[in-house]
C-alpha positions in Angstrom: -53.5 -110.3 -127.4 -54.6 -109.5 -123.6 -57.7 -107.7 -125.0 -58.8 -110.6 -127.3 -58.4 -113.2 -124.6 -60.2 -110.9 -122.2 -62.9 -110.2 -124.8 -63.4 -113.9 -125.2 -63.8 -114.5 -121.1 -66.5 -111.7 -121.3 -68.4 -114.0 -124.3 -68.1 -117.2 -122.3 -72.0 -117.1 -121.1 -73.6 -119.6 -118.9 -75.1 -121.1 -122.0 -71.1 -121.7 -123.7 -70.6 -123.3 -120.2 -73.9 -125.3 -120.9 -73.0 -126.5 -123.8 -70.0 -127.1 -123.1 -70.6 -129.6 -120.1 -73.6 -131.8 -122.0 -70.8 -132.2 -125.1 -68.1 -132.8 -122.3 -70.4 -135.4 -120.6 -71.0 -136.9 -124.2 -67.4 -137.3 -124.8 -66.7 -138.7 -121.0 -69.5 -141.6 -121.5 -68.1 -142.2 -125.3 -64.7 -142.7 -123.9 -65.3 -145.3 -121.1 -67.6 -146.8 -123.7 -64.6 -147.2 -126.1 -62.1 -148.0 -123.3 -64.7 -151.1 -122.2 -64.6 -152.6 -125.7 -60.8 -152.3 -125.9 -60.1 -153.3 -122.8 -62.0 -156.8 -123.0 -60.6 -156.8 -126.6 -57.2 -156.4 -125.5 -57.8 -159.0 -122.7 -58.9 -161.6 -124.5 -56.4 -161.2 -126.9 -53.9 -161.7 -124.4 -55.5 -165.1 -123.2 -56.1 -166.6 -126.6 -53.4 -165.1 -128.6 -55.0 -164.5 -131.8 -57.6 -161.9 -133.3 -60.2 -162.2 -135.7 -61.3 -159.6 -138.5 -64.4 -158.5 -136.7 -62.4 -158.4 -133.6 -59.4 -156.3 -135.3 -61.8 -153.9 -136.7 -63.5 -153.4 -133.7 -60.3 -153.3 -131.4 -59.0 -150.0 -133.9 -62.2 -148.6 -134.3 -62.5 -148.5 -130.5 -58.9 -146.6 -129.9 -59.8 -144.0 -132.7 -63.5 -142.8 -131.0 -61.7 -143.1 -127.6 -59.0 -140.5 -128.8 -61.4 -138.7 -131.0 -64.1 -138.3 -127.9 -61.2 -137.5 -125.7 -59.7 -134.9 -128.0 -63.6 -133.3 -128.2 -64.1 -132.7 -124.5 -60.7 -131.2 -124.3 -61.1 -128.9 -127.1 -64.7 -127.4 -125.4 -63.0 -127.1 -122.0 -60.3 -125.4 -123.4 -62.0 -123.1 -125.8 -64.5 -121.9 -123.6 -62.5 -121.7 -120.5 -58.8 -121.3 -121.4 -59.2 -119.5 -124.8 -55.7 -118.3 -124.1 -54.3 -121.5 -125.4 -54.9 -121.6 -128.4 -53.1 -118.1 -129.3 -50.4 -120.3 -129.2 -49.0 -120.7 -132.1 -49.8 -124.0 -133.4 -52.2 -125.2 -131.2 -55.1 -124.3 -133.0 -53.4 -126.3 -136.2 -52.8 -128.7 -133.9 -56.2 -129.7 -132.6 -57.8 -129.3 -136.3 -55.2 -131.6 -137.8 -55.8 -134.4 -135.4 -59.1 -134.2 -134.9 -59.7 -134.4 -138.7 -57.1 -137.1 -138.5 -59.7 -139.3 -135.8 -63.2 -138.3 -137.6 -61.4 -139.5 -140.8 -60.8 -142.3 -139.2 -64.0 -143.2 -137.2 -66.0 -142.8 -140.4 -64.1 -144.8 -142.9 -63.5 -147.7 -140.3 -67.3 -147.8 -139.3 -68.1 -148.2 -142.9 -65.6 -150.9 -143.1 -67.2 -152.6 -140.5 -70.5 -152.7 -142.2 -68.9 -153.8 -145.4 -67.4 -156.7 -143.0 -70.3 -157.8 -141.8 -72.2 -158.1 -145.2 -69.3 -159.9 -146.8 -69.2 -162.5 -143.6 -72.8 -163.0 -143.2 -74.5 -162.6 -146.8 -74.9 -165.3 -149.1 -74.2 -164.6 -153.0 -72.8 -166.8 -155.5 -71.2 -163.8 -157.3 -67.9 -164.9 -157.8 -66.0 -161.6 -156.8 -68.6 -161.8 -154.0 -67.5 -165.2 -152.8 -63.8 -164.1 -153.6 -64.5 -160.9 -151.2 -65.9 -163.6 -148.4 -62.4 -166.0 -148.9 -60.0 -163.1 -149.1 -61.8 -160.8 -146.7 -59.4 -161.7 -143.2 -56.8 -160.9 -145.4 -57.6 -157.6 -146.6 -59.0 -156.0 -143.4 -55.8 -155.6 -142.2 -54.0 -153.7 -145.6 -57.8 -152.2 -145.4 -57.3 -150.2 -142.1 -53.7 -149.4 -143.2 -54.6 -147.9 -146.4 -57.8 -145.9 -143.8 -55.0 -144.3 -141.9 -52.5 -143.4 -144.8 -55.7 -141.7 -146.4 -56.6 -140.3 -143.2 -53.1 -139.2 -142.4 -52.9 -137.1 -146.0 -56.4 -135.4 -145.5 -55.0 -134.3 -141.9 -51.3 -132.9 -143.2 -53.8 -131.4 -145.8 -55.9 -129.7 -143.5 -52.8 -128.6 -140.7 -51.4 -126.9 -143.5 -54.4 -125.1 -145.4 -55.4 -124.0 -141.6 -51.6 -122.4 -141.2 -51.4 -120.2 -144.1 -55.0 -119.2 -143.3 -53.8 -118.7 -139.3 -51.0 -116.5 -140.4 -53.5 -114.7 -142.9 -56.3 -114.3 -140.3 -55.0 -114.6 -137.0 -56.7 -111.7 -135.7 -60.2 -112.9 -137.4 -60.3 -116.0 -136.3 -62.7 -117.1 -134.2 -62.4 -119.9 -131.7 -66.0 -121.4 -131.5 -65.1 -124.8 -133.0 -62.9 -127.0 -134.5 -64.4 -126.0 -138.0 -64.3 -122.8 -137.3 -60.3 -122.6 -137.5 -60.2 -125.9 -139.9 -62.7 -124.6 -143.0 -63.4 -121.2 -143.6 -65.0 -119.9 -147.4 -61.9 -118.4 -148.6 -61.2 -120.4 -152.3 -58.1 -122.0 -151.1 -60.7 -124.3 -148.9 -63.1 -125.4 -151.3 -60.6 -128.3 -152.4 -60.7 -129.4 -148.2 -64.7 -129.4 -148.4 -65.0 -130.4 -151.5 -62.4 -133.7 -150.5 -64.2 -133.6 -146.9 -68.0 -133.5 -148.6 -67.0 -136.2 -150.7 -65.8 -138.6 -148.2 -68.4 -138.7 -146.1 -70.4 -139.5 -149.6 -68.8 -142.5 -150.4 -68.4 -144.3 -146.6 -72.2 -143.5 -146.6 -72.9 -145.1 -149.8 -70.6 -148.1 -149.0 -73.1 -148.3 -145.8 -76.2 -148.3 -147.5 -74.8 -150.6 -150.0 -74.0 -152.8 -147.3 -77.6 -152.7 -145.6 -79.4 -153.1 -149.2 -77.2 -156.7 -150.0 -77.2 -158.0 -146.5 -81.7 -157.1 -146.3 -81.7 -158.7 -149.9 -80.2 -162.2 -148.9 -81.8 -162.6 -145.6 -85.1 -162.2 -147.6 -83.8 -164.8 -149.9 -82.6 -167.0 -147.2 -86.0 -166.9 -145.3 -87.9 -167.9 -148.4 -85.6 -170.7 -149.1 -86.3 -172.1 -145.0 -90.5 -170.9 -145.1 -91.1 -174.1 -145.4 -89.1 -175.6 -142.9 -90.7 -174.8 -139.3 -87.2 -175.4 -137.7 -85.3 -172.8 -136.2 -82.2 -172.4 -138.4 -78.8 -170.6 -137.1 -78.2 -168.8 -139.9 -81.6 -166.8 -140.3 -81.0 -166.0 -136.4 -77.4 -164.4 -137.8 -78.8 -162.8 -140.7 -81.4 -161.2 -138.2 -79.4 -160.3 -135.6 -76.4 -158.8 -138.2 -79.3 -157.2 -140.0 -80.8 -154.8 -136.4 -77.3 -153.9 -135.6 -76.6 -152.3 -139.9 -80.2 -151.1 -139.5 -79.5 -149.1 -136.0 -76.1 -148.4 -137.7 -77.5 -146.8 -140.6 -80.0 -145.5 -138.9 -77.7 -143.2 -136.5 -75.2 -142.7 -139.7 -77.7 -141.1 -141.8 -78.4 -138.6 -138.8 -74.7 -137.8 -138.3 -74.2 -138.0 -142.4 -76.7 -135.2 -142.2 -75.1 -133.6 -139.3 -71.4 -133.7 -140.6 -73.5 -131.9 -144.1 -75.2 -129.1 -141.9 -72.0 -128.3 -140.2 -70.5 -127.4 -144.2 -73.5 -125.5 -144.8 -73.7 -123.4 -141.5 -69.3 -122.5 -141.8 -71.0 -119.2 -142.7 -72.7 -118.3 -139.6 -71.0 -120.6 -136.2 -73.6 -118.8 -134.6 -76.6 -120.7 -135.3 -78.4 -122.4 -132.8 -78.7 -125.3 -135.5 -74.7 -125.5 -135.4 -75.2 -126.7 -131.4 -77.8 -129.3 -132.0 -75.6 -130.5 -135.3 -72.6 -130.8 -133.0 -74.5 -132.4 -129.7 -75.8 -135.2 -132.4 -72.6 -135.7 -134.1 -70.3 -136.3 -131.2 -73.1 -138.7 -129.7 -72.8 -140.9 -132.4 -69.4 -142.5 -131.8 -70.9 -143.4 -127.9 -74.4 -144.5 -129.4 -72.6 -146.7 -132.2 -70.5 -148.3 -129.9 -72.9 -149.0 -127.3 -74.8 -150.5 -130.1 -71.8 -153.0 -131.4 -71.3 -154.2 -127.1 -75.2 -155.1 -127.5 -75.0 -157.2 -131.1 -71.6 -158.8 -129.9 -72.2 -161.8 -127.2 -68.8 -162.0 -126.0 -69.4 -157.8 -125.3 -72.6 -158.0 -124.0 -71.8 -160.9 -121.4 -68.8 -159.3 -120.1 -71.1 -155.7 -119.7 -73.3 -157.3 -117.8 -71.1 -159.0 -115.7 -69.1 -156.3 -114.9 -72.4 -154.4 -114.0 -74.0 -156.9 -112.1 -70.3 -157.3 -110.0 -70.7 -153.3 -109.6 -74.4 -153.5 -108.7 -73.2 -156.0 -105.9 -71.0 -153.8 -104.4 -72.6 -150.9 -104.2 -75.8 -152.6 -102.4 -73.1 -153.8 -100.0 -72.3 -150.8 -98.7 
């Protein structure tokens, strides 16, 4: 045990240390990026009383990056610096099974929100469609229950395929990342990528799904209103909703394509490609986010208010 933990202080180069402190910088900006919208969420909830759907979404899906950013920049620090730890048996189950738990979680409740704002904002006379729109503040809560049920499974899943293969392995394991001890290539895994492969399939069809119908009926609204030169409310909502799922799907695809790479590179953690794959995909819950404070007024006014207040303070002194 002392020479593996040893042998793993003699591994931790400048360049683990490196990377270690851009992805733990990543994570620190993510979290008080998340902790900002669920702090003026929370706020406002307690001065009105009441949520909305958007806001509900938004309040969970903050709390899940926050603890799934938070979770990151503690696993680099400890891995590269404190490998010790997680020679501790379960640790290293530990950390896999929750952090599958939270990236579950972030990517299903991201594509939810997408689906949300198509159903709010686009206009079809489909009657399951206008069904969906009725319904909809009713569902998104059973919606994000049902997300953390399924993400709950995959996780117990995971914790235990990781276990047997710990006991199996212990001395083989490597402690690079979290996929490192969550998927390796043995058979009894394929059933965890396969599952994991085809999750991230379907929340990334649901977005583009969601991009397609919402592009389609702001076409179809703006050439209803061509001829009328006034400036009408709803084409500035279909536009504005339309930039912030086009920047979402935008970053999605590249960390759809990121989460993919990290599957195909299991066989060899050592790949330079692997660091780039995982600097992209932990950026994306802090990019996202930022992105939702910018399309959400009540956000945005409050973000630069509180940066004008700190602006003001700091010239004062």
């Amino acid at each position: 045990m002392q020479a593996c933990y040893s042998q793993h202080l003699f591994n931790a180069t400048s360049y683990d240390a490196i990377a270690t402190a851009i992805i733990t910088l990543q994570a620190f900006a993510g979290m008080w990026i998340n902790a900002f919208i669920v702090s003026v969420l929370c706020i406002a909830w307690v001065k009105k009383k009441s949520f909305n759907s958007n806001e509900k979404i938004l309040l969970f899906l903050g709390c899940v990056r926050f603890w799934y950013l938070c979770i990151t920049g503690l696993y680099c620090i400890l891995s590269t610096f404190y490998a010790h730890c997680f020679y501790v048996y379960p640790t290293p189950q530990i950390f896999v099974a929750i952090h599958s738990f939270l990236n579950s979680s972030n990517l299903w409740v991201s594509a939810c929100l997408c689906v949300f704002y198509c159903i709010k904002i686009a206009n079809f006379r489909h009657c399951f469609f206008i069904y969906l729109k009725v319904k909809i503040d009713r569902i998104v809560p059973r919606l994000l229950g049902a997300f953390v049920l399924l993400s709950l499974v995959f996780c117990i899943l995971v914790y235990d395929v990781t276990d047997k293969d710990y006991r199996d392995n212990f001395n083989s394991t490597s402690l690079g990342n979290f996929w490192r001890l969550a998927v390796r290539t043995d058979k009894h895994f394929l059933p965890i990528i396969f599952a994991t492969g085809l999750g991230f399939a379907v929340a990334f069809t649901a977005v583009i799904s969601s991009a397609l119908l919402l592009l389609f009926s702001l076409w179809r609204h703006q050439r209803k209103m061509q001829t009328n030169s006034v400036k009408n409310l709803s084409t500035d909502a279909h536009i504005k909703a339309m930039k912030s799922i086009l920047s979402f799907f935008l970053i999605y695809g590249i960390n759809f394509t990121c989460l993919v790479l990290s599957l195909i590179y299991l066989r060899n953690q050592e790949n330079p490609v692997q660091f780039y794959v995982s600097l992209f995909q932990y950026a994306f819950p802090a990019v996202h986010s930022l992105i939702l404070i910018f399309s959400n007024p009540k956000l945005e006014k409050t973000l630069l208010r509180s940066l004008s207040r700190l602006k003001g303070k700091v010239c004062m002194r």
